[in-house]
N, C-alpha and C positions, 0 to 999 in steps of 0.2 A: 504494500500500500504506500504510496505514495505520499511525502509527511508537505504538509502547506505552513512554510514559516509565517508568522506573526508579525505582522510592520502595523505597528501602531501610529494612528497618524499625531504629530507634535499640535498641542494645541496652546493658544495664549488664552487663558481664561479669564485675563482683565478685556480684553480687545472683545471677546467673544458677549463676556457680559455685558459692554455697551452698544455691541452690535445689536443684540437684542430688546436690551430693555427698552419699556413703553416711554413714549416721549412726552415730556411734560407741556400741558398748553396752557396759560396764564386761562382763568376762569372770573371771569368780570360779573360779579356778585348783583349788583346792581339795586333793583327792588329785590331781588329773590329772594323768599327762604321756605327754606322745603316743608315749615307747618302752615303759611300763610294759604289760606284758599284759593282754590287753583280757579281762572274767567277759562270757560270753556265755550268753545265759539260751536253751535250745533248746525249743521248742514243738513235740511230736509230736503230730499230729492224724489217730486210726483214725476214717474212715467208713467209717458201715456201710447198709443197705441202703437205697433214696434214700428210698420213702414210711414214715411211721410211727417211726422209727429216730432212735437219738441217737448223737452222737459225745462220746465221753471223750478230755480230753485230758489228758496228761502232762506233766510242766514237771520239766526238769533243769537242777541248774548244774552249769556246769563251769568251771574255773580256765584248760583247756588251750585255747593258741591258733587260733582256729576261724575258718572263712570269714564275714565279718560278715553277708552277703548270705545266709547257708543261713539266718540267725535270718528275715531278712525275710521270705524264700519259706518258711517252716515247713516249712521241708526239704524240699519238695516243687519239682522242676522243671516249671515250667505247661507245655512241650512233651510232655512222658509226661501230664501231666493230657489236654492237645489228643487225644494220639494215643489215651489209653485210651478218651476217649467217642466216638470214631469208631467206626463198624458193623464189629465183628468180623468180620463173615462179607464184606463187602465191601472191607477192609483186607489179608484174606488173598486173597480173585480176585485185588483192585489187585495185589497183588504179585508172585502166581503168574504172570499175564500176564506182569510184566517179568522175572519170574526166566527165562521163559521165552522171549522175545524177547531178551534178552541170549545163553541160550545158541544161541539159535537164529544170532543173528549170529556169533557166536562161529565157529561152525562151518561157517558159508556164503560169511562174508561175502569178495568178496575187498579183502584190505588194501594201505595203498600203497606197502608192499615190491613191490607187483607190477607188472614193467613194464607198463606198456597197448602198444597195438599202434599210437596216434596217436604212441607214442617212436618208434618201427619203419619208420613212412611215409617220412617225408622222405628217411633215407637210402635206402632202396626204391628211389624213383625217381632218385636222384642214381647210386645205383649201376648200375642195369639199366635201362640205353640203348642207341639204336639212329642210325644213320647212313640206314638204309633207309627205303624209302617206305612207308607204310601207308593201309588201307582203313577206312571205317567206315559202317555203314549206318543213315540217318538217318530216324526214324520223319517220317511226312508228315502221317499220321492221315487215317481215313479217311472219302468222300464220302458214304456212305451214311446216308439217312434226312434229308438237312439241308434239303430240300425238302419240305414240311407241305402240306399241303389242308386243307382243312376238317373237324369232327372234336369228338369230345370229345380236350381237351387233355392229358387225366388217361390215355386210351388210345393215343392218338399218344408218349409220355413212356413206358409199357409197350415197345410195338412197336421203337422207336429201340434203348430199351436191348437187348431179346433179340437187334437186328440186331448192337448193336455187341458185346456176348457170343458170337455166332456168327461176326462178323469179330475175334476177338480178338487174333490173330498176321497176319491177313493187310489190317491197315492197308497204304496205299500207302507205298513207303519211298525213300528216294534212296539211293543207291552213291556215296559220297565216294572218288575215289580217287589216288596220287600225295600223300599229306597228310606232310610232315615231322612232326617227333616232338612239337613247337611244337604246330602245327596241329592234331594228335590229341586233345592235351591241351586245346587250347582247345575244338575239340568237342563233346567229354567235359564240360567245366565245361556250355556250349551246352545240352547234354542238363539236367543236374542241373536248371539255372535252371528250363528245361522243367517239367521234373516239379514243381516247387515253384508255377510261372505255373499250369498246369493243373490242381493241386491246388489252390490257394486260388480259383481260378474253377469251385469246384465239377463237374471234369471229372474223376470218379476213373476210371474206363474209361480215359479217355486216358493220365491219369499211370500206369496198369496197360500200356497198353501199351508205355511210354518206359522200363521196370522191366525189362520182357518184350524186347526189343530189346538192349538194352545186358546183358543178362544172356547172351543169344546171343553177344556178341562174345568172352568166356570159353572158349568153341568152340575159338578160330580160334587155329591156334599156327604162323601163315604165317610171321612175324618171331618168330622163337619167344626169342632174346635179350632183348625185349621184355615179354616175360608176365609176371613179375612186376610189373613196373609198371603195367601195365593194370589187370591183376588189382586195386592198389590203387585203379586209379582208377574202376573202375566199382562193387568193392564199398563208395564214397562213397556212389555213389546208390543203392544197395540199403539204406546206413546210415539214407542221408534219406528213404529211402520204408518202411521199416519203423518207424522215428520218428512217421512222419506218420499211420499206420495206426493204432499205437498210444495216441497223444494223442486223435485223432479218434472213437475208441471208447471212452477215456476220458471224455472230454467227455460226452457221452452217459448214461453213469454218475451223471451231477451233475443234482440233483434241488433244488427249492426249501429240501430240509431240509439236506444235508451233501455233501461230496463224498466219495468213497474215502479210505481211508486206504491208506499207501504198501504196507501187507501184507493187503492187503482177501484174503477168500474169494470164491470164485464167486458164493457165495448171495446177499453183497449185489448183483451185477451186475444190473439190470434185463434184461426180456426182450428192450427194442429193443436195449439194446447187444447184447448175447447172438446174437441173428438175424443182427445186420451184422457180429458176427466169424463167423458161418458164415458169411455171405454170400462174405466175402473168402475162406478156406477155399478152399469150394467154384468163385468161377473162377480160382483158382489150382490146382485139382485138374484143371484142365480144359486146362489148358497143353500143346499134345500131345511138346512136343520134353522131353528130362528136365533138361538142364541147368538152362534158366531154372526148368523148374519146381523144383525143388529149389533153386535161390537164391532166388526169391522166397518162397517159404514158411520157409528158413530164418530170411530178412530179418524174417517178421512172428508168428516162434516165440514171442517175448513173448506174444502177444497171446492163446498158448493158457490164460492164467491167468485169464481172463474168460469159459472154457468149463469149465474141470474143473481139481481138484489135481494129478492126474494128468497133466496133457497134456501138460505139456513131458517128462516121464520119457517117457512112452508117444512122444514126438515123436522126441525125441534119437536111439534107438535105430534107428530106423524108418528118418528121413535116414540113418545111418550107413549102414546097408543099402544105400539107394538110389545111393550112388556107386559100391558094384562095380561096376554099370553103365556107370561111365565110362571108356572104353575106353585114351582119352590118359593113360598116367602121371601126366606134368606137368598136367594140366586136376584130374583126381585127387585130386593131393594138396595141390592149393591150395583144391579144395572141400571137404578133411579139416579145412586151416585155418581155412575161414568157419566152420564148424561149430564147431571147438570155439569160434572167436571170438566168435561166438554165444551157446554153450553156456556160456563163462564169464561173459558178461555179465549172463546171467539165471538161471542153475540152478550155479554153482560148484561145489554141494554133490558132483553127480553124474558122479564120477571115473568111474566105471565104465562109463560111455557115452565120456569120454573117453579112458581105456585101449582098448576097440575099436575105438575109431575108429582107433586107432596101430595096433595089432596088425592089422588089415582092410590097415592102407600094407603092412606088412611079409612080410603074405603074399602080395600084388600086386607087391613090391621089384621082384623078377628079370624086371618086363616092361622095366626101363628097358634093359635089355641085351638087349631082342629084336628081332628082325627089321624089324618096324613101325618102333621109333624110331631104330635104324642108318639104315633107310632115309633118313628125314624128315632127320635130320641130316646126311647123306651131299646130297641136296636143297641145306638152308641154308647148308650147306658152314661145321658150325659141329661143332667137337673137341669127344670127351667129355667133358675136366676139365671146359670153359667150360658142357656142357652141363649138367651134374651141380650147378655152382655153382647156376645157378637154382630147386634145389630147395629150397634151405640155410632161405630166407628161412620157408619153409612149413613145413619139416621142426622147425626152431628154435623155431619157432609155436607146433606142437604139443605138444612136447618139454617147452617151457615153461611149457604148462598144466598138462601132466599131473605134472610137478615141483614145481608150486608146492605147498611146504608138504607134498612127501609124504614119506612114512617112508625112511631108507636101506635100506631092504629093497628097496625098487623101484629104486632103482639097479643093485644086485646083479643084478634082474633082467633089466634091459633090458641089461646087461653080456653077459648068458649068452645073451641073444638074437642081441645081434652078433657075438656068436663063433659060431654057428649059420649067421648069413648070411655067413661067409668076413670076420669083423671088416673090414667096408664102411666105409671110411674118413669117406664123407658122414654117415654115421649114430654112426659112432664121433663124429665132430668134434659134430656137432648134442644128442650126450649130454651132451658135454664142456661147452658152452655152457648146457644146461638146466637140468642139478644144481646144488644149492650147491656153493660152491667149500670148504666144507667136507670133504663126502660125497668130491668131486675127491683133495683133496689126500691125506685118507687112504690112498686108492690108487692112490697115484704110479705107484708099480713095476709094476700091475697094467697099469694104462694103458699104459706105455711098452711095455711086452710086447706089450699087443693092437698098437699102433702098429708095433709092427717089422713083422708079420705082414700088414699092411694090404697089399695090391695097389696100387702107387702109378702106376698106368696112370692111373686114375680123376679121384681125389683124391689130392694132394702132399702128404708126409709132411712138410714141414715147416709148413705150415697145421694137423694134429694140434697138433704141437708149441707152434705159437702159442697153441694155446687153451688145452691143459695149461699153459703159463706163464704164462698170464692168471689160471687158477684159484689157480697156486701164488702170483702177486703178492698174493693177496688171505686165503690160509688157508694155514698151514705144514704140509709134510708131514711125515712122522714123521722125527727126530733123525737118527737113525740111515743113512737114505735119501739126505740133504742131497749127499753130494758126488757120489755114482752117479748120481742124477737129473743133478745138470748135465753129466755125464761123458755120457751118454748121449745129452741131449738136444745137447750143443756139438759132439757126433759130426757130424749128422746137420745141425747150421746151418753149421758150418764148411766143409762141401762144395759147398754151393750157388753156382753161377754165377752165377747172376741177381743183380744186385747191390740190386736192388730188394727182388726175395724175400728177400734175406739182412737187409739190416736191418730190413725189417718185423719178423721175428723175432728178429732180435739183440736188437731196442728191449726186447722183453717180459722176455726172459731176466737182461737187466744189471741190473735191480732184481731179481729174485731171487738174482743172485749177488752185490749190494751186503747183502741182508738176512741172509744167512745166512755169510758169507768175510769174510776179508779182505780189504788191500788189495793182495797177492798174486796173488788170483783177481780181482780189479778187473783189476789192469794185466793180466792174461793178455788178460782178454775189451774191453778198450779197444786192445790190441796188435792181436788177429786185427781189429777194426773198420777200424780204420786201415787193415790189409795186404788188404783187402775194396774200402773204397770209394775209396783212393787212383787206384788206375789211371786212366787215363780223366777223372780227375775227377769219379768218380760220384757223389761229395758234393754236388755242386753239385744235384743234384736230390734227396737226401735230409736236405735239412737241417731240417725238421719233427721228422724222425725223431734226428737226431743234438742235436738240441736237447732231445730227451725224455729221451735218454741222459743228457744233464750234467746234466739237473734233476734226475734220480735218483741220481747219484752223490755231487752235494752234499748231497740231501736226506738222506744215509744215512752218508755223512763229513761232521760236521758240527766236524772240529778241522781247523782250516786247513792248520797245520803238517805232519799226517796227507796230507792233501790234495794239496797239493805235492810229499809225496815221491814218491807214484803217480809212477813213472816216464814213462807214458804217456800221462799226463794234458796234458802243456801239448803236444806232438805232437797231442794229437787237436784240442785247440783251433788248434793253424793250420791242419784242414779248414774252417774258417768264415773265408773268403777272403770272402764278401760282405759290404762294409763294413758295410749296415744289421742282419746277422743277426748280425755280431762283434760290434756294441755290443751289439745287446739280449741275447746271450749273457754276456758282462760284466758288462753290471748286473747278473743274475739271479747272478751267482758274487757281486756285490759286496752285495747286498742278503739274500743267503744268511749272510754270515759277519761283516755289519756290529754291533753290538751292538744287543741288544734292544728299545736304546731308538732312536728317530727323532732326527733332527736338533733338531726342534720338543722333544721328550722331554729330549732332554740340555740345549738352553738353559734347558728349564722347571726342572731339578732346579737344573741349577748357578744361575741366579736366586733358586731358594729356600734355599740355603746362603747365596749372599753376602745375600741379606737379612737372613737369620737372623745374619749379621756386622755389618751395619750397625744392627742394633736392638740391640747388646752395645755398640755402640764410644759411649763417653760421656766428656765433657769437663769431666763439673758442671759449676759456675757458668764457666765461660770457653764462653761461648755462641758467641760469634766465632769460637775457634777449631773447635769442632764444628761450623757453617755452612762453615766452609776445607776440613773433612775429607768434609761432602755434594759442597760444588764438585768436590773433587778426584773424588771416586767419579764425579760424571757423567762427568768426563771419560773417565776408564780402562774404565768400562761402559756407554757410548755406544747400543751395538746390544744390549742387555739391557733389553726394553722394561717386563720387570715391575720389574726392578731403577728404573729410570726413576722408576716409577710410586711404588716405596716411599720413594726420596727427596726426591718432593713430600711424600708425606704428611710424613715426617721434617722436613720445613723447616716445612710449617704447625704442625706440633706444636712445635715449636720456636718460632718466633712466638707460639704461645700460652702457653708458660711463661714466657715473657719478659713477657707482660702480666697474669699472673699474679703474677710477682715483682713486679712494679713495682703491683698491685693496681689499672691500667688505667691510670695515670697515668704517662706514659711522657713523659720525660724526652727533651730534646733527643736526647742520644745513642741511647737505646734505640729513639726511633722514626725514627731513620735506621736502626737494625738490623731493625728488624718489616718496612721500606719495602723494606730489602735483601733481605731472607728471599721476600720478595712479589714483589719482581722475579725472582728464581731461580725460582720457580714458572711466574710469565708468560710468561716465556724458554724454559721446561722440556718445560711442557703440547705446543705446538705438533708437537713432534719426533714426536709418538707417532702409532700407527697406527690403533687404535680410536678408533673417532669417540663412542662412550661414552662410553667413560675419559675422553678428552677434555671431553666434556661436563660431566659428574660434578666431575671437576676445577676447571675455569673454576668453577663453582657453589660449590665445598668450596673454593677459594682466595682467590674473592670472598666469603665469611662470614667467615673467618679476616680479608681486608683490612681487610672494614667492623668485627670486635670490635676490630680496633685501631687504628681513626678510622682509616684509610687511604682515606679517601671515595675521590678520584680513580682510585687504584688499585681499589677497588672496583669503580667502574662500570667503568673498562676490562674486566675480568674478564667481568663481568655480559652488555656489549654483545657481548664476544667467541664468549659462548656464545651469546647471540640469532641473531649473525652466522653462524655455526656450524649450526645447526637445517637450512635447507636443504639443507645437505650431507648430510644422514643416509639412508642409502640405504632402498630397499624390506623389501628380506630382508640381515638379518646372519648370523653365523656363532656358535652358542653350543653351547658343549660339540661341536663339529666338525659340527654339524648348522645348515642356512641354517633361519632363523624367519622371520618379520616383523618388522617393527621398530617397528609403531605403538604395543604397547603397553610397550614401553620410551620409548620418544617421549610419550607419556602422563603414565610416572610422573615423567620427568624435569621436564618441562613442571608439573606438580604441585608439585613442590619447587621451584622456579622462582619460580613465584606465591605461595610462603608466604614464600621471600625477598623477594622488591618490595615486600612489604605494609612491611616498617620501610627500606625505599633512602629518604634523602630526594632530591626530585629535586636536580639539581643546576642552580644560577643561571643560568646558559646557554642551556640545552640546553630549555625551554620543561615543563609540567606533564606531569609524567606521560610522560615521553621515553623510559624503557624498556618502560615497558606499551604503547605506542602501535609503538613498533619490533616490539617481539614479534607484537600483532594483526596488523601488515601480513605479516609472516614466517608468521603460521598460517593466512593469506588465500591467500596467494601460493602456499603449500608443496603438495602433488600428492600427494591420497590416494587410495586404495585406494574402488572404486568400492562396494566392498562393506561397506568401516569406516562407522562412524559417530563414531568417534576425537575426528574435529573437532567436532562438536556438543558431545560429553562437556569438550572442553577449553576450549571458550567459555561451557558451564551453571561449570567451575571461574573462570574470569576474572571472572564476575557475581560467586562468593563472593568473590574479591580485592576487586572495585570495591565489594561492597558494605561487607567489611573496612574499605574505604579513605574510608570517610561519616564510618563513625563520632568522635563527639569526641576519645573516647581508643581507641586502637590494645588489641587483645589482649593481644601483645607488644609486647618493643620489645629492643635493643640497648643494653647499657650506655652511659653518655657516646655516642649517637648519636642524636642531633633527629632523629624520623622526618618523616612531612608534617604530621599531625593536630598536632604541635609548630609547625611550621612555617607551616601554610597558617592554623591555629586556626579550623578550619569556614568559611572565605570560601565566601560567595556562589559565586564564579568559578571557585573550585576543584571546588563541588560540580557545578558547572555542567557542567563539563568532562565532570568522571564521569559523568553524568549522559548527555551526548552517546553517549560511549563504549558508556553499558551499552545506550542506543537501536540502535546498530548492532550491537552482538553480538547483541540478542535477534533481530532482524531478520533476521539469519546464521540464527541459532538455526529460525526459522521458516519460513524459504524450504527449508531442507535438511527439514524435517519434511514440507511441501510435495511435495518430492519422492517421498517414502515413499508415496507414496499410491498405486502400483502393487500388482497381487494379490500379486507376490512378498516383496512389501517391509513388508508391514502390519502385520507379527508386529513385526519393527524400528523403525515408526513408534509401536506402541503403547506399546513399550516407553520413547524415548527422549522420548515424552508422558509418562508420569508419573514419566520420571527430572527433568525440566525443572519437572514442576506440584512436585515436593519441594524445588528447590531456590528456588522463587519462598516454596513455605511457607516456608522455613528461614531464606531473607535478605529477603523482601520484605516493603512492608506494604501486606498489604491491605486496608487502609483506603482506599485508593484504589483507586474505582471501575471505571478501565481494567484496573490489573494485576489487581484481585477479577473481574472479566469473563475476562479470561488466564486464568486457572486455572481457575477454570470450563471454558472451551472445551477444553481439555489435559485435563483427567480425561472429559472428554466425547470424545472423541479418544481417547486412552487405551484406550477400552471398546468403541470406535464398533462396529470389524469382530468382535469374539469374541476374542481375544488378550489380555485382559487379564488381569496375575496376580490372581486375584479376590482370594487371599488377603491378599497387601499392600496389593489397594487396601479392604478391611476395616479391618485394623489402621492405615492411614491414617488412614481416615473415626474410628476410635474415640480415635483421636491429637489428631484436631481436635475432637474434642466434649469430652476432657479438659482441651487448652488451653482450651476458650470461657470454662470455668468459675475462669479466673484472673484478674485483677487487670487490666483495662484491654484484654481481650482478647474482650469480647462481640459483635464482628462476627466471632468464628470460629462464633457459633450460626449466623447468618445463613448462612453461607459452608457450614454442613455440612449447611443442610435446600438449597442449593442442587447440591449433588451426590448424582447420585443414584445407588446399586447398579443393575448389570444382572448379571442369572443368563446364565450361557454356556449355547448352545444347542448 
């Protein structure tokens, strides 16, 4: 590789800064002054018709204080200018469209108060399980046609498909059987993947028939504790094959000029899409069994909005219909659920397909209590309540659609409905669950009423109960109600044997009687808890639940002293006999009533008090003793790490008014005191935890050393923080959030290198001992594959070295010989540097090297003309190799398309304005050899 020497261009820094600085222009005051009221002269300008027409204008003055900007705009705002010469008649469509697509969403859309039914799955299947063995029958797909002869192709491709239209349900299939509950579910997935492998291999018949299959197992209510969960899991792949119908005929839609918009009309549909959603239609009208057909077609109901406005209204109603047909209760009313699940996803608007879809259950209710499904149950050898619960999840479903967002009117109604059907406790409870818990709570008393009356053969009146105090945790019943509700409801919990059933329902109740009681009816209902789960030790399996208890009773007693008097309160706590569920009960009382601030909170404040004491406390001129009074504080706030922090600063600020008094000339004694002050720092820094601060530190303690000749100490400082650098982790922690840490690494690094420029080296330690320590530390240090950090900090070390050519220094340090004092332009000192900036540009170029992957090139362009600016800035290119360099770098730069054209414009016009200065004529040269490329 080829090494590009370093010619730093000589610069005169006095010449340069009057070349540049703003030129001063005497300011003739006059009346002026910038509080007096401003005369603002107003300009009104009436146009009048555009051709032929003249405009008169009016001119006012006014004394009163006026927007200055209205005089510029002659009172005229250019967006009403913008808006008035837009097409009237196409500014009012534009609008009427959105007026009308807003209200349209407005009133369809559903919002995300509403739970989805992918919230509803999981617990589905966690809850309705099975121990028993199950069957499932696995499409084989069938033989027929796969044998070709000779032929045109085009009618062999006809023939196959009519065969496989006419074999549609009667594919070859296997009988899986003895499958545990595992097994089923894996199946089941088995299938889906199915459908998705045979769909993307352009096999739609087949995935029709893996659709048609698994919609059949919905039939089958042999394990009938089981069905809901099935139920979820086959209506996935009716989810996925209705999806798949629907994009597929989508697709279709898309033409070389636009595709659909997401509220497209029929009209724009082309006719092939149009044909292929008949097509599907029609063999799914062909399906002879009714279940699947009626799932499948629900599955691809969307798709009716590619045939007519009408068709899903005309659709809705039609399926409702078609499940009177289904004889199974249970099979019933979970195909009520697909439908509205359906029905909300794509047509929300239309409640009134969902109202009879409900009311169609509720005039079919009283098959659940007939003959048929006694028998079948009588069979599975599976109880009413248990059988009744599997309804809930359907019943809830539907409940919940037809609820969202309707009027209390419809409560009222569905109210008078269950008192019609013998107030049925599954349907009461499933109300309770639908409505707001607003609508609920208003009618507390109504509720409990239906609730007494309920037939608790069925469903358990203390599961009502649950659900009315779910409502009431959430919206308060009327004032007046408050102790009767609980009176009635703590009837009714109190009796319960089951100690499981009992605090399920306790749990809900004890925040209602925390929100509205005292802590009278606290201990009451923490008493009966106790005298419930004690026996037996029945806590031990309800601590979930007893733990819900305490976090509600602190949440709602939030004065400690209150808290404690609860008689029953530290009794309920020695139920939590498990030692890991005693602590984490503990914490939660202890971080409930600790004060508002954190651990971390409270040393921050008290830090900023005592700092706010130590910037008071002052010794005037007894400097000494003020440094006794810094000692003494580290010692006493040791673990106070901003407190730490503010008594470095206080010692350097102190070291520097002492060389302020002494006007830099410090006196034996004094610069034992500056030397002392500097070792309190050096000593101080290390303690601390932030590797920043620390850094920052070491940096702000070595300037302080070096303004008060403390050379030695200086560079200890300096080297400490070089030493330092590797430590600094990947990601830190700022404002409680982890960052990265390279571009604070960056700027430190930056201030760093504007100190070394005045360090002189020291006689020892060979030229250039902390610049050469630091490169090896930014050689050595492990960045981020993605940073380019490093490149940017080695284009800053070229401005140091090139700083460090010059005769005389930018800056310098009072009473402090930098090198250009010291070295006074030797040969071997420039030589050095010279070495130095050879390896960094080398750095420099190999990492650019890198860049040159597609992903990377955008980053390579970039850090090519960060590099070609800093070569214009400190190099001279008067020399042929580095004038070659920059060249190749803006040529690079531009190479792939990434380049900012606009900077590198105002570049190219930067260098054509220098050529035309003083000793600067091979920048003409330099700017006909770069050349613009326009991005493609």
């Amino acid at each position: 590789m080829a090494a590009f020497p370093w010619h730093a261009r000589s610069r005169n820094y006095v010449s340069e800064s009057d070349m540049y600085k703003l030129e001063s222009v005497p300011l003739d005051f006059g009346d002026y002054h910038p509080l007096k009221p401003i005369t603002v002269t107003e300009s009104k300008t009436k146009k009048m018709s555009r051709k032929g027409s003249t405009s008169s204008t009016s001119s006012s003055s006014s004394s009163s204080m006026m927007d200055p900007l209205s005089s510029v705009l002659d009172g005229t705002d250019p967006l009403s200018l913008f808006a008035a010469a837009a097409d009237p008649l196409t500014t009012t469509a534009s609008m009427d469209g959105i007026r009308k697509k807003r209200d349209k969403d407005d009133s369809s859309a559903v919002g995300s108060d509403f739970e989805q039914w992918s919230s509803k799955r999981s617990e589905i299947l966690s809850r309705y399980t099975t121990t028993e063995k199950l069957s499932i029958n696995l499409y084989m797909g069938s033989e027929k046609g796969k044998a070709t002869t000779g032929g045109s192709a085009v009618s062999e491709k006809v023939r196959t498909r009519l065969e496989e239209l006419d074999d549609l349900e009667e594919g070859s299939q296997k009988e899986l059987l003895n499958l545990t509950q595992q097994d089923y579910m894996n199946r089941i997935e088995e299938l889906n993947q199915s459908l998705k492998d045979a769909w993307s291999s352009d096999q739609k018949v087949k995935a029709l028939k893996i659709v048609i299959q698994c919609s059949k197992l919905l039939s089958d209510t042999t394990v009938i504790q089981f069905y809901p969960s099935k139920f979820v899991l086959i209506t996935d792949i009716l989810d996925t094959f209705g999806k798949l119908v629907y994009e597929r005929i989508l697709s279709m839609c898309v033409d070389n000029r636009a595709s659909l918009t997401d509220n497209f009309s029929p009209e724009t549909v082309n006719d092939t899409a149009k044909e292929t959603c008949l097509n599907w239609f029609f063999k799914i009208a062909s399906i002879r069994e009714l279940i699947p057909r009626f799932y499948v077609e629900a599955a691809i109901l969307k798709c009716n909005k590619f045939l007519s406005k009408t068709g899903i209204s005309e659709c809705l109603p039609r399926l409702t219909s078609v499940i009177r047909g289904i004889g199974d209760p249970l099979v019933a009313v979970y195909a009520r659920a697909y439908l509205c699940r359906v029905g909300m996803e794509v047509a929300p608007q239309l409640k009134e397909s969902l109202n009879k879809n409900f009311f169609d259950f509720l005039l079919t209710f009283k098959q659940i209590h007939g003959d048929t499904v006694q028998n079948q149950l009588v069979v599975q050898c599976v109880e009413i309540p248990l059988y009744l619960t599997l309804y809930s999840p359907a019943i809830d479903w539907i409940l919940q659609c037809i609820a969202y967002r309707a009027p209390e009117v419809l409560l009222t109604e569905m109210m008078e409905r269950c008192k019609k059907l013998g107030n049925n406790a599954l349907l009461l409870n499933s109300v309770m669950s639908a409505f707001r818990a607003e609508f609920i709570a208003a009618r507390s008393m109504d509720f409990i009423g239906m609730i007494k009356e309920c037939d608790e053969s069925g469903f358990p009146k203390h599961l009502l109960f649950r659900s009315l105090g779910l409502n009431l945790a959430l919206a308060d019943p009327p004032e007046n109600d408050h102790l009767q509700i609980l009176n009635e409801a703590w009837k009714v919990i109190t009796k319960l044997k089951n100690p499981q059933d009992y605090i399920n329902c306790a749990e809900v109740w004890v925040e209602y009687t925390c929100r509205h009681f005292t802590k009278r009816e606290v201990n009451t209902v923490l008493a009966d808890v106790i005298k419930h789960m004690t026996p037996d030790r029945a806590f031990e399996d309800a601590y979930p639940q007893l733990q819900s208890i305490i976090q509600k009773v602190i949440t709602y007693i939030n004065d400690f002293s209150l808290l404690f008097s609860v008689e029953k309160f530290l009794p309920f706590l020695d139920m939590f006999q498990k030692e890991s569920v005693r602590v984490e009960v503990c914490k939660c009382i202890m971080e409930s009533f600790i004060n508002a601030l954190t651990l971390e909170d409270e040393k921050r404040l008290l830090a900023t008090l005592i700092n706010g004491f130590i910037k008071m406390v002052s010794f005037g001129r007894d400097f000494e003793q003020q440094l006794s009074f810094y000692v003494e504080a580290r010692s006493m706030f040791c673990n106070l790490e901003p407190v730490l922090v503010q008594l470095i600063h206080s010692v350097n600020q102190l070291a520097m008014e002492t060389r302020k008094v002494m006007r830099g000339n410090h006196s034996r004694k004094t610069a034992a005191f500056v030397r002392a002050c500097v070792a309190f720092c050096f000593i101080t820094i290390p303690s601390l935890s932030s590797i920043f601060t620390r850094l920052n530190l070491y940096l702000h303690s070595g300037q302080v050393a070096l303004a008060n000749q403390c050379l030695s100490q200086a560079d200890a400082f300096f080297k400490a923080a070089v030493s330092l650098v590797p430590e600094v982790p990947k990601m830190i922690s700022v404002d409680g959030k982890m960052r990265p840490s390279d571009a604070f690494l960056l700027e430190f690094l930056c201030n760093l290198f504007s100190t070394l420029l005045v360090v002189p080296d020291h006689p020892e330690q060979g030229v250039l001992f902390l610049v050469r320590g630091l490169l090896n530390v930014i050689q050595d240090y492990t960045w981020e594959d993605n940073s380019d950090d490093k490149v940017r900090i080695y284009t800053n070390v070229l401005h140091l070295l090139s700083a460090m050519t010059q005769e005389t220094y930018i800056y310098h340090v009072d009473k402090v010989d930098s090198n250009d004092t010291l070295y006074g332009g030797d040969s071997k000192f420039l030589a050095e540097i010279s070495k130095l900036c050879e390896t960094v540009i080398a750095q420099i170029l190999d990492h650019l090297r890198t860049l040159g992957k597609e992903e990377t090139l955008k980053r390579q362009s970039q850090l090519a003309l960060y590099f070609f600016n800093t070569i214009l800035a400190h190099g001279d290119l008067r020399n042929n190799k580095l004038n070659q360099l920059s060249v190749n770098l803006w040529n690079l730069a531009q190479k792939h398309g990434f380049a900012d054209t606009k900077t590198m414009v105002k570049t190219l016009e930067y260098i054509k304005r220098r050529s035309k200065q003083p000793d600067m004529s091979h920048f003409t040269d330099l700017a006909l050899r770069l050349p613009l490329q326009s991005r493609t």
